[in-house]
C-alpha positions in Angstrom: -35.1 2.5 88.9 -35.7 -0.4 90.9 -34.3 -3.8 91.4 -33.3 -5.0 88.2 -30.1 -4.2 85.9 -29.4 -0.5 86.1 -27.9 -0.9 82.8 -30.7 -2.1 80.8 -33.1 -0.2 82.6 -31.5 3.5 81.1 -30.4 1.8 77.8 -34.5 2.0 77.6 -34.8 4.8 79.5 -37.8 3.2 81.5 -37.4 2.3 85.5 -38.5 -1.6 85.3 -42.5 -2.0 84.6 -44.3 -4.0 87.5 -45.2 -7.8 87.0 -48.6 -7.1 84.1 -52.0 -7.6 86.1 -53.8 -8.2 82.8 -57.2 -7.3 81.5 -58.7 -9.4 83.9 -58.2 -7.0 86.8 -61.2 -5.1 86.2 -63.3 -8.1 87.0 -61.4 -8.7 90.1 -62.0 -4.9 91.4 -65.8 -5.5 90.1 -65.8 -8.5 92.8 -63.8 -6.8 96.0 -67.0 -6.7 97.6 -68.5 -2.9 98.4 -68.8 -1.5 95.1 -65.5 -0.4 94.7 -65.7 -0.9 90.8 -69.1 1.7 91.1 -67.0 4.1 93.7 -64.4 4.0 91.2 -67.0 5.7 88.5 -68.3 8.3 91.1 -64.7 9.2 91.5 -64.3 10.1 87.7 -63.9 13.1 85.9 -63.5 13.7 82.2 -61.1 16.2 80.9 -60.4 17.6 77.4 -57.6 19.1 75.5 -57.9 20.7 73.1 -55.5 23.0 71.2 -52.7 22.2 73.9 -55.1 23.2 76.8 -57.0 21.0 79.0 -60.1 21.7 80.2 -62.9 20.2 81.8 -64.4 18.9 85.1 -61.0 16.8 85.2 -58.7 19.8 85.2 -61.3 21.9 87.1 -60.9 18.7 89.9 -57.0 19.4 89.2 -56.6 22.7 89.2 -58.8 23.4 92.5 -56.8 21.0 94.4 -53.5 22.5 94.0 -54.7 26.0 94.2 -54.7 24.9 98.0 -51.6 23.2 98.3 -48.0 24.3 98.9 -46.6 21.0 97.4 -47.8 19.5 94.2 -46.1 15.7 93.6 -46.7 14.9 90.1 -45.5 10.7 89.0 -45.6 10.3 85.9 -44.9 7.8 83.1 -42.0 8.7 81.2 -41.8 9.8 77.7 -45.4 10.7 77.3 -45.8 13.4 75.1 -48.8 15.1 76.7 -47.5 14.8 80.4 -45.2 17.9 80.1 -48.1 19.9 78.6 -49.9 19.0 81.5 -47.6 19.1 83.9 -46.4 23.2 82.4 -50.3 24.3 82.6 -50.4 23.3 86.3 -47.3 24.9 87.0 -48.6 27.9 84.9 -51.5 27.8 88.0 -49.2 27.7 90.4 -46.6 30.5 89.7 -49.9 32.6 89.0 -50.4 33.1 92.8 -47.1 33.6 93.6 -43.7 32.2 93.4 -43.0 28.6 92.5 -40.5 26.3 92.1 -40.0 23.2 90.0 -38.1 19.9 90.8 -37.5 17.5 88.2 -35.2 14.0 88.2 -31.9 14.7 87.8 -28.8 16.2 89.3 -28.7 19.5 91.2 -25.9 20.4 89.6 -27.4 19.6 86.1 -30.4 21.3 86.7 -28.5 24.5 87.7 -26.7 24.6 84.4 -30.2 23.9 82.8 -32.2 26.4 84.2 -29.3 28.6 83.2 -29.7 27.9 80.1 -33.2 28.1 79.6 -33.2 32.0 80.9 -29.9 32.5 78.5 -31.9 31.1 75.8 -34.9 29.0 75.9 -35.0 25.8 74.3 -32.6 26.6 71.6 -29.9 27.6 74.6 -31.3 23.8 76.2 -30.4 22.2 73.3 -27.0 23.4 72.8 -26.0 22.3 76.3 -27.5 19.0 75.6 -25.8 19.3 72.1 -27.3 16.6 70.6 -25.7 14.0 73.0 -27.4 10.7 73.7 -26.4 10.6 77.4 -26.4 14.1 77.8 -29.3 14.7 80.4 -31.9 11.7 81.4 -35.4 12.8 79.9 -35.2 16.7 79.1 -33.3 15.7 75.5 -37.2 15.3 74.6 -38.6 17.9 72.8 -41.8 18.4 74.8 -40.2 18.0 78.1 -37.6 20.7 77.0 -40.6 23.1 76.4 -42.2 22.4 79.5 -38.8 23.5 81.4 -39.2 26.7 79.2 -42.6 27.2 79.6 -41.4 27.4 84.1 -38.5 29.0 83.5 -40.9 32.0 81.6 -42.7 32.2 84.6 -39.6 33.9 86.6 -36.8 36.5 86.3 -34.1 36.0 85.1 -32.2 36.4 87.8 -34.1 34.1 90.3 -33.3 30.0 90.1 -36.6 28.0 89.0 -35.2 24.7 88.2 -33.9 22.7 90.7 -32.6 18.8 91.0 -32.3 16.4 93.6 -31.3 12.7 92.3 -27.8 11.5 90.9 -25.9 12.1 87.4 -25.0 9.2 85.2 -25.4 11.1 82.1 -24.3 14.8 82.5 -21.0 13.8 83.9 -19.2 15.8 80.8 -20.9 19.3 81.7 -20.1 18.7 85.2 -16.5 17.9 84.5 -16.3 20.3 82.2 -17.6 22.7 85.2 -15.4 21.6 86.9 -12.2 22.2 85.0 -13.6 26.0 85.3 -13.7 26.0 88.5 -10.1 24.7 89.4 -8.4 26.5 86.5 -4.9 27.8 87.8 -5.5 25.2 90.4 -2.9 22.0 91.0 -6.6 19.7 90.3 -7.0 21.6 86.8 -4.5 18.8 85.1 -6.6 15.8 88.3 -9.8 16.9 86.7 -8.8 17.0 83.1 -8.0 13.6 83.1 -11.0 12.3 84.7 -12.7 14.2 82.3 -10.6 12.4 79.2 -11.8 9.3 80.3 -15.3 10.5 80.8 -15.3 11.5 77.0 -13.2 8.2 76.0 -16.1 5.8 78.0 -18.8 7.8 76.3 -17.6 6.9 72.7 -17.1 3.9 73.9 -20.5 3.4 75.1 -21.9 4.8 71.6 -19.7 2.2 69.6 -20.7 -0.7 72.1 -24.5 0.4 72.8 -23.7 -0.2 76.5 -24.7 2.8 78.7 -22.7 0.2 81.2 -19.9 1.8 80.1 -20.0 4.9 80.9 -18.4 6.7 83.6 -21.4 7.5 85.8 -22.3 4.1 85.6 -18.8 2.1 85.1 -16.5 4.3 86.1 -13.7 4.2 89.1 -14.6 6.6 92.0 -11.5 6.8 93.2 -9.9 9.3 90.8 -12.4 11.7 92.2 -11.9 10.8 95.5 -8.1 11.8 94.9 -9.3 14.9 93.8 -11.5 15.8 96.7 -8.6 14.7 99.2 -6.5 17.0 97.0 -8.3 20.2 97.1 -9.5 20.6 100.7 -10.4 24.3 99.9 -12.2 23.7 96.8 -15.3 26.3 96.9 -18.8 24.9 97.9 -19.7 24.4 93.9 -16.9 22.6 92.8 -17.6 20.3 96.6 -21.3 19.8 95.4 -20.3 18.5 91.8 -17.7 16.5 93.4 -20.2 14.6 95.7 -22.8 14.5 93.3 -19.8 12.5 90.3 -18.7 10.1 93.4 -22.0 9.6 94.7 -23.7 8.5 91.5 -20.6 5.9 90.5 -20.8 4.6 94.3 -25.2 4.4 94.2 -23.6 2.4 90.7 -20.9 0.5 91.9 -23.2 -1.5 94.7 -26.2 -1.9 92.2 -23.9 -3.5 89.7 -22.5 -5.4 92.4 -25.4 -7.0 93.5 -26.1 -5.0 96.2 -29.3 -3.4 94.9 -31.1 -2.7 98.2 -28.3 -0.9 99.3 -28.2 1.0 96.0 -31.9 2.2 96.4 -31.4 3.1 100.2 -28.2 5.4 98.7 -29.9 6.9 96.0 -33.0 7.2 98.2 -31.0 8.6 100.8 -29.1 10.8 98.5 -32.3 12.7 96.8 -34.0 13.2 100.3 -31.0 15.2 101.2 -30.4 17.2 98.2 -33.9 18.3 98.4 -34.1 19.4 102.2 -30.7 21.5 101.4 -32.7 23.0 98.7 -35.7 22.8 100.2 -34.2 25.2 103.3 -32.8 27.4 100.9 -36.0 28.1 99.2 -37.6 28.7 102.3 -35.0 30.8 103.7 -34.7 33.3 100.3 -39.2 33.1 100.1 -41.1 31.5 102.9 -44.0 31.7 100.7 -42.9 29.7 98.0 -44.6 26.4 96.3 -43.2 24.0 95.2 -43.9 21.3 92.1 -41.9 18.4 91.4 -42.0 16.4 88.6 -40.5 12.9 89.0 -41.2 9.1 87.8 -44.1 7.8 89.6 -42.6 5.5 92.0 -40.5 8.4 93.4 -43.5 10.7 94.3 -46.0 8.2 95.9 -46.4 7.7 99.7 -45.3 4.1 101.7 -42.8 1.9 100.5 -41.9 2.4 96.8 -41.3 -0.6 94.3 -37.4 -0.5 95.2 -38.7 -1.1 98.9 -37.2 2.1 99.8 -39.1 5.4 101.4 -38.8 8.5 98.4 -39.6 11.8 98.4 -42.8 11.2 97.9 -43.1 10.0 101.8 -41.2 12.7 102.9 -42.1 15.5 101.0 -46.4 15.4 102.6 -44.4 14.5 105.8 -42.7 17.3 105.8 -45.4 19.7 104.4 -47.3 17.9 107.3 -44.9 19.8 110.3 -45.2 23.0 108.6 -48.7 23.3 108.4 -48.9 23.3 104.4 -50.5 20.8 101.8 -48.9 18.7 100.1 -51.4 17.0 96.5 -49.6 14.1 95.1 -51.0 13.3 91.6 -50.2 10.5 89.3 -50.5 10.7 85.9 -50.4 8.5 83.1 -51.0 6.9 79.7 -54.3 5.2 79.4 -55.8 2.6 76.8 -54.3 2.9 73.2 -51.2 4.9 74.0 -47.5 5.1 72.9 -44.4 6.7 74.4 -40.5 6.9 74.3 -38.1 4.6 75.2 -34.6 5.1 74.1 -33.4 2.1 71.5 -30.5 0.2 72.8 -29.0 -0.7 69.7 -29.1 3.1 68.0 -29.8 5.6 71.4 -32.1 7.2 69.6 -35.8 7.6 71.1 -38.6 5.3 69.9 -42.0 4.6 70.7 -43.1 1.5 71.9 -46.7 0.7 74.1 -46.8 2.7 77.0 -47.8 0.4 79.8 -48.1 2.6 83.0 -52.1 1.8 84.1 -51.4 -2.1 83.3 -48.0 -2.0 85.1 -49.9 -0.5 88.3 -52.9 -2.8 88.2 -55.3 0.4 87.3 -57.2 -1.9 84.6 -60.1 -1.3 86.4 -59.5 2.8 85.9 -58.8 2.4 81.9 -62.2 0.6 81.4 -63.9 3.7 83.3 -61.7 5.9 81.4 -62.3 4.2 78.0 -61.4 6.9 75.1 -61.6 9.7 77.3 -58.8 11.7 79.4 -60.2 11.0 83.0 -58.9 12.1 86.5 -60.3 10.0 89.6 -60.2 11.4 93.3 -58.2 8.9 94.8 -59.0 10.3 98.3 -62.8 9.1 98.3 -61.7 5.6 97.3 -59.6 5.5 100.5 -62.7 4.4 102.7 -63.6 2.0 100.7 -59.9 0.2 99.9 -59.4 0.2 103.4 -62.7 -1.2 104.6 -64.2 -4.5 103.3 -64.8 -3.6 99.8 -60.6 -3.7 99.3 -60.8 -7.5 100.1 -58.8 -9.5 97.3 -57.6 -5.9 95.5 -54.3 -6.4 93.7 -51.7 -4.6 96.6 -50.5 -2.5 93.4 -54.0 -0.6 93.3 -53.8 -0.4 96.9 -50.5 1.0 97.1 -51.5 4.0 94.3 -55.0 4.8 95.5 -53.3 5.2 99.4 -49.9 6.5 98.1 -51.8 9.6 95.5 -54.9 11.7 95.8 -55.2 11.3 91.9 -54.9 9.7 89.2 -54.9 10.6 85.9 -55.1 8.8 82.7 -54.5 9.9 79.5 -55.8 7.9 76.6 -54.4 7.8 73.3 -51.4 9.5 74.4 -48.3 10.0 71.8 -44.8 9.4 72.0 -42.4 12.4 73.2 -40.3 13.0 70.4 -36.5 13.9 70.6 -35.1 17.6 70.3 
């Protein structure tokens, strides 16, 4: 999410699109100078999917890049119904030469009690912890995207952790309270953290009855309950510390955004996911040296430079740090091309919808949809990079720039259908 109203950007469920660089961008790339329109051919392979599988000198492009990589960064568009069929047939590729890991956008503390779920039960389990709540997880109330968390969470025992998150929590606040209370019962916070919860659950009806998302607690709620409760239980145990910080670290990244202070906000939340994934990160490491690792994030989060919040992600310091340890790091974008639909969550019911998926257009990749045309395409962004850089990039939109410099590839998925709710 960047700097715009953080309430109306999750009431549609969307981070803000970019300024729209119109059809007309393709003629602009055509006259950069140095061919870049023609480069931008060379660079393009088709895929296919058929049957749920893709195939194709695309995914063959796709595949054999990540089967040399520790790290693989995918940014995609959200609410795309084929990007977590995708994005669970890579992952299927990676956990088949050993053990991998998946990080996805939300809360580590969500996506604990998720991936616990998902090896209790699969997607039935999922969906009972989500329990048919509007705000109760951002993104993974979809069906497909539940199915894709299954489909990783298959690919491990039982007993080891899969799924993990890095970012804040303004929607699963009520299974994290609700954790919570567990954890303190027979505690003096049990009656602290009962009431915070009360007024979680009182804000959340109140958001449904108001369509305001504003309203709730991890977006309009006071911190400083919590922080009574923290300066109340000094010995809590580490878990009941880390949902703590995670509850009065999402209504402060909140708090500044809604008061003005959005920079600041970014920087926090920024800030805040870097750190939760190096904890994890070390843990990983620590437990299976040998370990890859996929995340699976909006696109703006996972691409190198200076994201559109003007704030450095994961996805600088993720090839950064993949860089010092001598591993490889393949950051891939992927999104809806020409034609395509996905799902936005209605404001005025919170139930998803599908409106025109705009991610290629939002990015200035114009010039990539009219190579694409009808067909699913990935482009090697890598061999673009000399010519961007280099006299043919004079007069490119800065939004190309920044995606052919901050991914190694792009893919486009033409045609692409709306995710559709659990």
């Amino acid at each position: 999410m960047s700097d715009a109203s953080r309430r109306e950007l999750l009431a549609i469920g969307l981070a803000l699109p970019l300024a729209v660089a119109g059809r007309a961008h393709a003629a602009e790339v055509a006259d950069a100078g140095g061919g870049l329109l023609q480069a931008i051919r060379r660079s393009s392979y088709p895929m296919r999917m058929a049957g749920g599988v893709f195939g194709g000198s695309g995914w063959s492009f796709i595949e054999q890049a990540a089967k040399g990589s520790d790290f693989v960064l995918l940014g995609e568009e959200h609410g795309v119904a084929e990007i977590p069929t995708f994005a669970g047939q890579l992952f299927d590729s990676l956990a088949a030469r050993g053990d991998a890991r998946l990080f996805i956008e939300v809360s580590d503390p969500a996506a604990r009690m998720m991936d616990l779920a998902l090896a209790d039960g699969g997607v039935g389990r999922l969906a009972r912890w989500i329990d048919g709540d509007a705000f109760g997880v951002a993104f993974y109330g979809w069906r497909q995207e539940a199915e894709f968390l299954a489909r990783v969470r298959a690919n491990a025992p039982r007993d080891r952790r899969v799924v993990y998150g890095t970012d804040y929590e303004p929607f699963a606040t009520r299974r994290i309270l609700e954790e919570l209370e567990r954890l303190a019962e027979h505690t003096p916070q049990a009656a602290m953290i009962a009431a915070v919860l009360d007024d979680a659950l009182r804000r959340r009806a109140d958001a449904a009855a108001s369509r305001d998302v504003g309203r709730l607690l991890g977006f309009g709620g006071d911190p400083g309950p919590v922080d009574s409760i923290v300066r109340a239980w000094p010995s809590a145990p580490p878990a009941a510390k880390l949902l703590l910080e995670t509850l009065r670290t999402t209504m402060e990244i909140n708090r500044l955004f809604v008061g003005g202070q959005r920079w600041r906000s970014n920087q926090m939340r920024a800030d805040f996911q870097r750190a939760n994934f190096l904890r994890l990160y070390r843990g990983i490491r620590a437990e299976r040296r040998s370990a890859r690792v996929m995340m699976k994030y909006g696109a703006n989060h996972l691409r190198r430079g200076l994201g559109d919040a003007r704030v450095f992600d994961l996805g600088t310091l993720v090839p950064e740090l993949a860089a010092a340890e001598g591993r490889r790091c393949l950051q891939v974008a992927v999104l809806a091309g020409r034609g395509s639909v996905h799902s936005v969550v209605d404001p005025a019911s919170f139930r998803s919808m599908p409106q025109p998926a705009t991610g290629a257009t939002d990015y200035a990749l114009d010039a990539f949809a009219e190579v694409a045309g009808d067909t699913a395409t990935v482009f090697d962004l890598v061999s673009l990079r000399p010519v961007v850089n280099g006299a043919g990039g004079a007069g490119l939109d800065g939004r190309t720039s920044a995606v052919i410099n901050g991914y190694d590839a792009l893919v486009l998925l033409p045609h692409a259908t709306a995710a559709g709710s659990l």
